[in-house]
C-alpha positions in Angstrom: 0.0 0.0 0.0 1.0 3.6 -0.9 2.0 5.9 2.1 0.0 9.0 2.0 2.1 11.9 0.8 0.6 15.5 -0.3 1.4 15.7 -3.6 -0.2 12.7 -4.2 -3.4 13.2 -2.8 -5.6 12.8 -6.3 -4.1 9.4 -7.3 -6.1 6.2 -6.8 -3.8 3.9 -5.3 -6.1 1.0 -4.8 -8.6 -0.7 -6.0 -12.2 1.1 -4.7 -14.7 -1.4 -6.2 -15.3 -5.1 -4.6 -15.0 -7.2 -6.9 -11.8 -5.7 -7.9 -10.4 -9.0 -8.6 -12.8 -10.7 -10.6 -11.8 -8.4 -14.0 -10.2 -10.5 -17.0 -7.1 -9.8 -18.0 -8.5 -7.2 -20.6 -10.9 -5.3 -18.2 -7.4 -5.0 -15.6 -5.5 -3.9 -18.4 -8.3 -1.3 -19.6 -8.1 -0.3 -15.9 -4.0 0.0 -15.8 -4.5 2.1 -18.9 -7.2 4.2 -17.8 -5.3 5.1 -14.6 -2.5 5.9 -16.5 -4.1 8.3 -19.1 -6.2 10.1 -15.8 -2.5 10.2 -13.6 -1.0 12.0 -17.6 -3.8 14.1 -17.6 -3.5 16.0 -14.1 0.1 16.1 -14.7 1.3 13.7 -11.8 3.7 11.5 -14.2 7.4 12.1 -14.3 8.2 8.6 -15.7 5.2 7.3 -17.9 7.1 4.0 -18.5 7.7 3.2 -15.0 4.4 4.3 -14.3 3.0 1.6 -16.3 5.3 -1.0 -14.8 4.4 0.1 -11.5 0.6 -0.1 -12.4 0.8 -3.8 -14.1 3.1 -5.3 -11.4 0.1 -3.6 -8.6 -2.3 -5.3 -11.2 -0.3 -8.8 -11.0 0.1 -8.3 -14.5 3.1 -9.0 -16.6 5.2 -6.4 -17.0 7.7 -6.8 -19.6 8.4 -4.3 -22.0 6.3 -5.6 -25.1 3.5 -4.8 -22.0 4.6 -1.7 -21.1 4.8 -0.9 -24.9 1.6 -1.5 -25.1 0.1 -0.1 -22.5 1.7 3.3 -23.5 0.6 2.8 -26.9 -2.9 3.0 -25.9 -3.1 5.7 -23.4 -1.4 7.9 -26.3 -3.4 6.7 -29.4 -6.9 6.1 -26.8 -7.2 2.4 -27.7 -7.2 -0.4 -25.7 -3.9 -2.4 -25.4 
């Protein structure tokens, strides 16, 4: 779990739905890359790529760099990876 730290304070962290664990691969991924795109958008990423390696490892999702790859190709072009 994340420790709480001011500049931080708009990121979601966790999951917030129950159920959380239940997604397919595809709906976690969609999630990872949503997360991503909202974090780009409010200007809270310094290192997109780690970002994404963070989010899919906290996801329990592979995290090589084809998947990172991916992942960044779709939260620039807005399709899903």
């Amino acid at each position: 779990m994340d420790t709480y730290d001011e500049r931080n304070d708009d990121l979601q962290t966790e999951p917030v739905e129950a159920g959380h664990d239940d997604a397919t691969r595809a709906e976690q991924l969609e999630g990872v890359i949503e997360q991503v795109r909202g974090d780009l958008l409010l200007g809270h990423v310094d290192d997109a790529r780690g970002m994404v390696r963070d989010r899919l490892a906290d996801a329990g999702l592979g995290a090589s760099e084809s998947d990172v790859d991916a992942v960044l190709s779709a939260v620039e072009g807005g399709a899903p990876a």
